[in-house]
C-alpha positions in Angstrom: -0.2 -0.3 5.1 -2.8 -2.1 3.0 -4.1 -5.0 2.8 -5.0 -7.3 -0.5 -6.6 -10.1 -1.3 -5.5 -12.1 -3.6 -6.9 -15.7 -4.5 -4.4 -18.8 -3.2 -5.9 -22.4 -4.2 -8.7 -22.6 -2.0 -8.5 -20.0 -0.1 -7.5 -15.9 -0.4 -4.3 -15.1 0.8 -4.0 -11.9 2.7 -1.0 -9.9 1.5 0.4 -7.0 3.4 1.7 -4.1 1.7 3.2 -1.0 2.6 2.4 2.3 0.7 5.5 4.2 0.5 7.0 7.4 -2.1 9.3 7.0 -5.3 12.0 9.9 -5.1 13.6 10.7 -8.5 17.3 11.4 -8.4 17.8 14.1 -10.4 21.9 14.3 -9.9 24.2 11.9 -10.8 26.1 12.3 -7.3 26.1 10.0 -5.1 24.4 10.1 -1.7 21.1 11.6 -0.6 18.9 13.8 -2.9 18.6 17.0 -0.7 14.2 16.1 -0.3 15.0 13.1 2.1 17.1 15.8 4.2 14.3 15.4 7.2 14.1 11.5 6.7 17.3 11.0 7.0 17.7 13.6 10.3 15.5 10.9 11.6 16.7 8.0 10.5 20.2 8.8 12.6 17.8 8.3 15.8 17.1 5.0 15.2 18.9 2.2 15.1 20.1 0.9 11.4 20.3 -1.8 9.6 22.8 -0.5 6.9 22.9 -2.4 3.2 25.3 -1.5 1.0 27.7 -3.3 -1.9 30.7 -1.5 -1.3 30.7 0.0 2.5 28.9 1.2 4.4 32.0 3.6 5.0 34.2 5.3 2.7 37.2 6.3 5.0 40.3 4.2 3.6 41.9 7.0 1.7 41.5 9.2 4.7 44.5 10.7 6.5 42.8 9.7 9.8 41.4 6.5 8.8 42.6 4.8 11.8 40.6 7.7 14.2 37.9 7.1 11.7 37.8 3.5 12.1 38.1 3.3 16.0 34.9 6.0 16.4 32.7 4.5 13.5 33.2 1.0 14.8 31.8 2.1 19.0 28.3 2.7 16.8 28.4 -1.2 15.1 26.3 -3.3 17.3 28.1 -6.8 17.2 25.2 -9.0 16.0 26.7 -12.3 15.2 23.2 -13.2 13.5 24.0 -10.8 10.6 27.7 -10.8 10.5 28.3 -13.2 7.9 25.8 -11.1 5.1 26.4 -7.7 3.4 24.4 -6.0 5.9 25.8 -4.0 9.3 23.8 -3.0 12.4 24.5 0.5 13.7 23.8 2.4 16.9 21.4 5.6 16.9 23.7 8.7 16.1 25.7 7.0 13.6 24.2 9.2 10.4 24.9 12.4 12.0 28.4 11.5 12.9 29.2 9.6 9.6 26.7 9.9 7.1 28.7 12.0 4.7 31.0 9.3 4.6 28.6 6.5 3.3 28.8 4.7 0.1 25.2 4.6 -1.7 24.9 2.6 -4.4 22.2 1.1 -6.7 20.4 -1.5 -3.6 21.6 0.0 -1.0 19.2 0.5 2.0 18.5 1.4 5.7 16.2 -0.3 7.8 15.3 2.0 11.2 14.1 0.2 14.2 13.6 1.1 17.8 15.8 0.2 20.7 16.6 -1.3 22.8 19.5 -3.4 21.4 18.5 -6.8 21.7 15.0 -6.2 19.8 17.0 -4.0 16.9 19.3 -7.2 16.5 16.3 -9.6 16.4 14.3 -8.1 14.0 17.7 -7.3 12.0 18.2 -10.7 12.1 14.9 -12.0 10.7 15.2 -9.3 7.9 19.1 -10.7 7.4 17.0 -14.6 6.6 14.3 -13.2 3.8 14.8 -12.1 0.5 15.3 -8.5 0.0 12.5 -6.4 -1.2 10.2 -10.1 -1.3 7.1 -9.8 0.1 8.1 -11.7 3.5 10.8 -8.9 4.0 7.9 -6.3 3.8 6.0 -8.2 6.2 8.7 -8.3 8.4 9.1 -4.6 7.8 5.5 -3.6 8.4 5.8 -5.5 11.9 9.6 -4.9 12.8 10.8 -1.5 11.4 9.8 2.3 11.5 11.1 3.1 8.2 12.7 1.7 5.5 14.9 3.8 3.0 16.0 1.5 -0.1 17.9 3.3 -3.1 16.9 1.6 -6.8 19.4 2.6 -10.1 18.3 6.1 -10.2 15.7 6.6 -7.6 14.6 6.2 -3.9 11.5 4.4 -2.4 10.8 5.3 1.5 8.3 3.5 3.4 6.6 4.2 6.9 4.0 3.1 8.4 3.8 6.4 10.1 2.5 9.1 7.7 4.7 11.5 9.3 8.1 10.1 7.2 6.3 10.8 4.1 3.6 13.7 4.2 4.5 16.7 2.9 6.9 15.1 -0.2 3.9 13.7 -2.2 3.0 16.1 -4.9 6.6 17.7 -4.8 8.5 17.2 -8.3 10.1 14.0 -9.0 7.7 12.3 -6.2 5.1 9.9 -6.4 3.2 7.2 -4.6 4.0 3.6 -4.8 3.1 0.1 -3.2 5.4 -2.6 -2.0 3.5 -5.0 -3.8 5.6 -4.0 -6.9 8.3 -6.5 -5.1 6.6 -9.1 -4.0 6.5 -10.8 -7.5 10.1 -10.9 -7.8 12.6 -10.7 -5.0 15.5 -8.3 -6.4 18.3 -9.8 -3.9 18.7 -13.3 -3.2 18.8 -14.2 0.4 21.8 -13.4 2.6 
């Protein structure tokens, strides 16, 4: 995280931004590009926040779709304060059970936060009332979440404020450094 100062009327406005790492996708397939392997291992032990146009789940045209359906849905956490937006709230373990069922598409994006329950649903929550990618959901994110995973039309940005998510990628092809304060001039998402 950083901070910048930037001048508001009278006074300079402190802005807090998150430093994070643009991943090209290289592949036209959908899903994760094989370098977020070890970020996405960890984002299944988190809870999840789970944003996604067309899903999160692609099991209709499974032959077990019901079985599908009954074990996906004991890793939803019933959050009435989200339920009515295009986001879902999902139990720790849910990536490794599922993931290679998701539907990503352009916008779609995972928010991890710790347990227990009732703070992952709060903080969900507030996240579910901002703008996505605006500079309040950033704040929120740089008090609330552990990570946040948020694929763009042909790329992936991943911001921590724990260096761990993120060290080691930097310098790798198709990586670079960015700054959430890319967003905060223009809110990509209206709210939910």
């Amino acid at each position: 995280m950083s901070r910048t100062l930037r001048q508001g009327g009278d006074f300079p406005i402190l802005a807090l931004t998150m430093n994070g790492l643009r991943i090209e996708t290289f592949d036209t397939k959908s899903g994760f590009p094989e370098i977020l392997t070890p970020a996405i291992r960890r984002l299944g032990s988190y809870f999840l926040l789970i944003d996604t146009q067309s899903g999160p789940f692609n099991i209709t045209d499974k032959d077990n779709f019901l079985d599908l359906e009954r074990e996906i849905s004991g890793y939803a956490v019933d959050a009435e304060q989200i339920a009515s937006s295009s986001t879902s709230l999902w139990r720790p373990g849910i990536l490794q059970q599922f993931g290679n069922l998701l539907i990503v598409d352009e916008g779609t994006y995972f928010v991890a936060f710790e347990g227990p329950e009732a703070d992952a649903v709060r903080s969900a929550a507030a996240i579910c009332k901002v703008a996505a990618l605006s500079k309040e959901c950033f704040d929120l994110l740089s008090t609330a979440a552990v990570a946040f995973l948020v694929h763009v039309d042909g790329w992936w940005e991943l911001y921590s404020l724990d260096p761990t998510w993120t060290e080691g990628l930097l310098g790798l092809p198709g990586v670079s450094a960015i700054n959430s304060s890319k967003w905060h001039s223009h809110a990509r998402h209206p709210t939910r």
